[in-house]
C-alpha positions as a Python dict, from the first residue, in 0.01 Angstrom:
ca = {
    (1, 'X'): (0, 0, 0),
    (2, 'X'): (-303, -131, 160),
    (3, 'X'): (-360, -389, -55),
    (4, 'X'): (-22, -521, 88),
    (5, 'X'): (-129, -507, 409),
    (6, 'X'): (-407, -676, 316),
    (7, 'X'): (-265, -938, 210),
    (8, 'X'): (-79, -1007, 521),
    (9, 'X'): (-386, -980, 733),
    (10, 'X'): (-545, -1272, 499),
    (11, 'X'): (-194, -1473, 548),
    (12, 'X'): (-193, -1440, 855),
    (13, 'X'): (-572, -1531, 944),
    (14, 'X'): (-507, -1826, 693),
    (15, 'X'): (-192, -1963, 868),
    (16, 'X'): (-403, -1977, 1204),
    (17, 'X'): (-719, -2154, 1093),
    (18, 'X'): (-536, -2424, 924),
    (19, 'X'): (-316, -2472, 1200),
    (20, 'X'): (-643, -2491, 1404),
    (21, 'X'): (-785, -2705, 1190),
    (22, 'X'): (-481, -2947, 1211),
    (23, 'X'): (-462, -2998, 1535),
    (24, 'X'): (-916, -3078, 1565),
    (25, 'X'): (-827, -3326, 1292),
    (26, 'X'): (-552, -3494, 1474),
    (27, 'X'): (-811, -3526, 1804),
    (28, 'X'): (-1050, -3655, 1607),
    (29, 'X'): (-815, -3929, 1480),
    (30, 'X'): (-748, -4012, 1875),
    (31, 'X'): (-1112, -4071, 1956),
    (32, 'X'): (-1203, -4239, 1618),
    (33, 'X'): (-902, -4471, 1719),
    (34, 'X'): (-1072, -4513, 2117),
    (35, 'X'): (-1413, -4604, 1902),
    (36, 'X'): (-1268, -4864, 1726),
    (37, 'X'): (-1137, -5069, 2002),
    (38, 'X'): (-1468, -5051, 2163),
    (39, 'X'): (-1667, -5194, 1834),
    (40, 'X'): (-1330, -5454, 1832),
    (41, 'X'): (-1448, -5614, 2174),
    (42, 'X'): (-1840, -5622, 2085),
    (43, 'X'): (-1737, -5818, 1792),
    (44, 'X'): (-1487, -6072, 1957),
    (45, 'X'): (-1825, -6041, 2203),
    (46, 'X'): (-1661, -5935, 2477),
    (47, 'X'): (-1831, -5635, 2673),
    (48, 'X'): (-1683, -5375, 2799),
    (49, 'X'): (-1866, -5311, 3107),
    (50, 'X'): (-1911, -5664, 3210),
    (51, 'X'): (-1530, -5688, 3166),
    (52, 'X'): (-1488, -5396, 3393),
    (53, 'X'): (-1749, -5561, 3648),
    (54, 'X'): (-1560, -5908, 3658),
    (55, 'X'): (-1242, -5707, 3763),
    (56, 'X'): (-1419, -5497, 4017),
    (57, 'X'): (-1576, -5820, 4168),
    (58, 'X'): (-1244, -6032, 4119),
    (59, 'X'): (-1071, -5748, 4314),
    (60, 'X'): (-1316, -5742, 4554),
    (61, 'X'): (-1179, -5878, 4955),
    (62, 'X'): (-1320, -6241, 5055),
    (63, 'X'): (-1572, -6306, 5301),
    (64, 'X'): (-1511, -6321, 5648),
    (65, 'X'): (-1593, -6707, 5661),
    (66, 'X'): (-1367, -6768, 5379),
    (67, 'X'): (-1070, -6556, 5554),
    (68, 'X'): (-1097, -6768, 5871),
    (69, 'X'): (-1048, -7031, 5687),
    (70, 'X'): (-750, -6934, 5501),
    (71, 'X'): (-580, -6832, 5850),
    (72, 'X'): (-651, -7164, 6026),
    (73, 'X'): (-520, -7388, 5678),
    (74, 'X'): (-190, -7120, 5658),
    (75, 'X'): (-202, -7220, 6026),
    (76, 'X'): (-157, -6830, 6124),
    (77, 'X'): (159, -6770, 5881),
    (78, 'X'): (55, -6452, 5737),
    (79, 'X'): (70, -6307, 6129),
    (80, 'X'): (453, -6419, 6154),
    (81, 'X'): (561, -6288, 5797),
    (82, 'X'): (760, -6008, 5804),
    (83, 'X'): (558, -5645, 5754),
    (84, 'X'): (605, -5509, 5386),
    (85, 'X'): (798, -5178, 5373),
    (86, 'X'): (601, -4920, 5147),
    (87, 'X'): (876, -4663, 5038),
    (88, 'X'): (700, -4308, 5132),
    (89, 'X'): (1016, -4156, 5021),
    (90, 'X'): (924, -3876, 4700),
    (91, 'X'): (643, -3904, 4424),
    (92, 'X'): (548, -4156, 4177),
    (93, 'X'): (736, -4058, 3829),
    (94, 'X'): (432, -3950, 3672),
    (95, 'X'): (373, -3651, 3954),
    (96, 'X'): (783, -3556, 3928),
    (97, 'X'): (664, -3383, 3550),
    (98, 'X'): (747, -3405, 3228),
    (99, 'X'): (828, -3719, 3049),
    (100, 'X'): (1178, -3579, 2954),
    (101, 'X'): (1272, -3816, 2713),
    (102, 'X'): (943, -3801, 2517),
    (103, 'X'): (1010, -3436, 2494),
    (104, 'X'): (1324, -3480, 2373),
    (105, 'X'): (1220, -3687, 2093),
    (106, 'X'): (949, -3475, 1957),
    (107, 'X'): (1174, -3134, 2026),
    (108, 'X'): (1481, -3304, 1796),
    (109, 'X'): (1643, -3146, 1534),
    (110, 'X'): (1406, -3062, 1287),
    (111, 'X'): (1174, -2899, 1536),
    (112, 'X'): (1409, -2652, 1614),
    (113, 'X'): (1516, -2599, 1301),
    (114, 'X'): (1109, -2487, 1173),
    (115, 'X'): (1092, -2327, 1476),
    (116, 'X'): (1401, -2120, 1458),
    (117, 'X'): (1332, -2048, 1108),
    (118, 'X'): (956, -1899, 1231),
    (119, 'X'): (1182, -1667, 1488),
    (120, 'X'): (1433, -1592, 1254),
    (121, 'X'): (1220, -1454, 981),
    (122, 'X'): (966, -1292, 1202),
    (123, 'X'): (1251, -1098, 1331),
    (124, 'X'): (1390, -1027, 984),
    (125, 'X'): (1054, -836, 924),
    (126, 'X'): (1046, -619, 1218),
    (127, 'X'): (1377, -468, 1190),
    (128, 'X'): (1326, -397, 756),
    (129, 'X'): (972, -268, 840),
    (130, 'X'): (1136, -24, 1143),
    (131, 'X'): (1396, 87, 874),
    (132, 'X'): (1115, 122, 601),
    (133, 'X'): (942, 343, 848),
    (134, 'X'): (1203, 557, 931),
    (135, 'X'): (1248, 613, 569),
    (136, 'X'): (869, 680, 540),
    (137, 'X'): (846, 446, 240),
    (138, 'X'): (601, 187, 446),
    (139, 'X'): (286, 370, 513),
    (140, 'X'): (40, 59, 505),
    (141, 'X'): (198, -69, 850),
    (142, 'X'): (-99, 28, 1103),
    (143, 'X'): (26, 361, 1318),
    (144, 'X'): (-53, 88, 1634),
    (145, 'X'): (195, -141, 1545),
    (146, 'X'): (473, 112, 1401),
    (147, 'X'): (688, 102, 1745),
    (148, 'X'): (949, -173, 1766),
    (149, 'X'): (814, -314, 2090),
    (150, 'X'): (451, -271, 1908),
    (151, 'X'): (576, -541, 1696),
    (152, 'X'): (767, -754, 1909),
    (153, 'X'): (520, -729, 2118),
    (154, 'X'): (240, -874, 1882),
    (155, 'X'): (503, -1093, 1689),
    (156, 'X'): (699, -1258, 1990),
    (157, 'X'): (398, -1423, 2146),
    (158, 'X'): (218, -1529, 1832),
    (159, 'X'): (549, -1745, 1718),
    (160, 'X'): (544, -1910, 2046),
    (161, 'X'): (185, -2016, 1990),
    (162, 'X'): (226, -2126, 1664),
    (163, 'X'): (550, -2332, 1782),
    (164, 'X'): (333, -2488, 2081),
    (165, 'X'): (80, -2613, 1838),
    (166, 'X'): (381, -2714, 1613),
    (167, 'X'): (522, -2930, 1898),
    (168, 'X'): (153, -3077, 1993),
    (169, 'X'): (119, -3218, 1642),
    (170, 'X'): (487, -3346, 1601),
    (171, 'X'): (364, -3543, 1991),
    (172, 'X'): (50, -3682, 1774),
    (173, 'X'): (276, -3832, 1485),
    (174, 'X'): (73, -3624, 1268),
    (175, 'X'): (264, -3589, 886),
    (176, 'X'): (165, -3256, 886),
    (177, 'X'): (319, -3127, 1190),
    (178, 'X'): (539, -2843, 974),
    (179, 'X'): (270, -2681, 820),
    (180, 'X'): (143, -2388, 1067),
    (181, 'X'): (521, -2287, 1142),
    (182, 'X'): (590, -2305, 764),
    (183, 'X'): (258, -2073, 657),
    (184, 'X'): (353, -1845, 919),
    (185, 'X'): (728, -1831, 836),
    (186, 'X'): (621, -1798, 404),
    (187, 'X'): (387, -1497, 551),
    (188, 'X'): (659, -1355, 759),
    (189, 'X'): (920, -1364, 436),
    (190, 'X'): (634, -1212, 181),
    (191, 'X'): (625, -933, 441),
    (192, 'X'): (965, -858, 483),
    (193, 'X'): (1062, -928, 113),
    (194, 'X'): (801, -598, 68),
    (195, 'X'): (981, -424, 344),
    (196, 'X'): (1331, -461, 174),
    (197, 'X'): (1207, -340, -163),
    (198, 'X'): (1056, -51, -28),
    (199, 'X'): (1394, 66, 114),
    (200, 'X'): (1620, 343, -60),
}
């Protein structure tokens, strides 16, 4: 019996380092991608910071000298155009919040469909290992985590991290994205398959 639960505990453990692992690959990939552009410009020989100098000095206002002159060639036309309304009205679209329709594309179909499977299964294994207990045929389950809300308590939030990290990967275009929701699901189903064979 313990070496069953056992087992689980290693699943488990397993499931969250490599989704861990994952997602400090797929950062890595960002900033090795960030590096590259840099060493692009030094060898067209452009450099960075004297590109971002000649933008701060192009954007830089004129001299007085050179505005009086401006005025008396426009012959004073910029003080009889009309003022320029600045619409004060909300927030820019970035402050609103999410991009909606990014998160729609990366929560499509077959994000729900790992992620319900995760729920689905984790739920699957509480119940068989409540009626496994009440049959007294599962004595490896820990005497902490025997009451239901023990285990939903426990399970609930530890599928909605997995998912999170699930939904940050499939955002990164990373191949992998599946995989922690799929370890955790397999552990989930090896645990409950026990459950159900322990039952009378």
């Amino acid at each position: 019996m313990e070496n069953h639960y056992k087992n689980a505990s290693i699943a488990v453990v397993f499931v969250l380092a490599s989704a861990f692992s994952l997602f400090a690959q797929s950062a890595n990939a960002s900033s090795n991608t960030r590096s590259s552009d840099s060493v692009l410009l030094a060898a067209n020989g452009a450099d960075p910071g004297a590109t971002a100098g000649q933008n701060v000095i192009s954007e830089a206002p004129d001299a007085p000298s050179a505005t009086k002159e401006k005025e008396e060639a426009t012959g004073g036309a910029e003080g009889s155009a009309a003022p320029v309304r600045k619409n004060s009205e909300g927030a820019p679209p970035a402050a609103i919040g999410p991009d909606w329709a990014e998160v729609r594309r990366t929560a499509d179909r077959q994000y729900w469909e790992v992620t319900g499977s995760l729920f689905a299964v984790s739920v699957a294994n509480a119940e068989l290992a409540q009626r496994c207990l009440r049959e007294l045929t599962c004595t490896w389950v820990p005497t902490a985590f025997r009451s239901r809300a023990a285990m939903y308590g426990v399970g609930i939030p530890a599928d909605l991290g997995i998912s999170y990290l699930t939904y940050r990967l499939k955002r990164r275009r990373s191949s992998l994205w599946f995989l922690p929701s799929a370890l955790a699901t397999a552990a989930n189903a090896y645990v409950a398959l026990h459950d159900y064979r322990r039952l009378r």
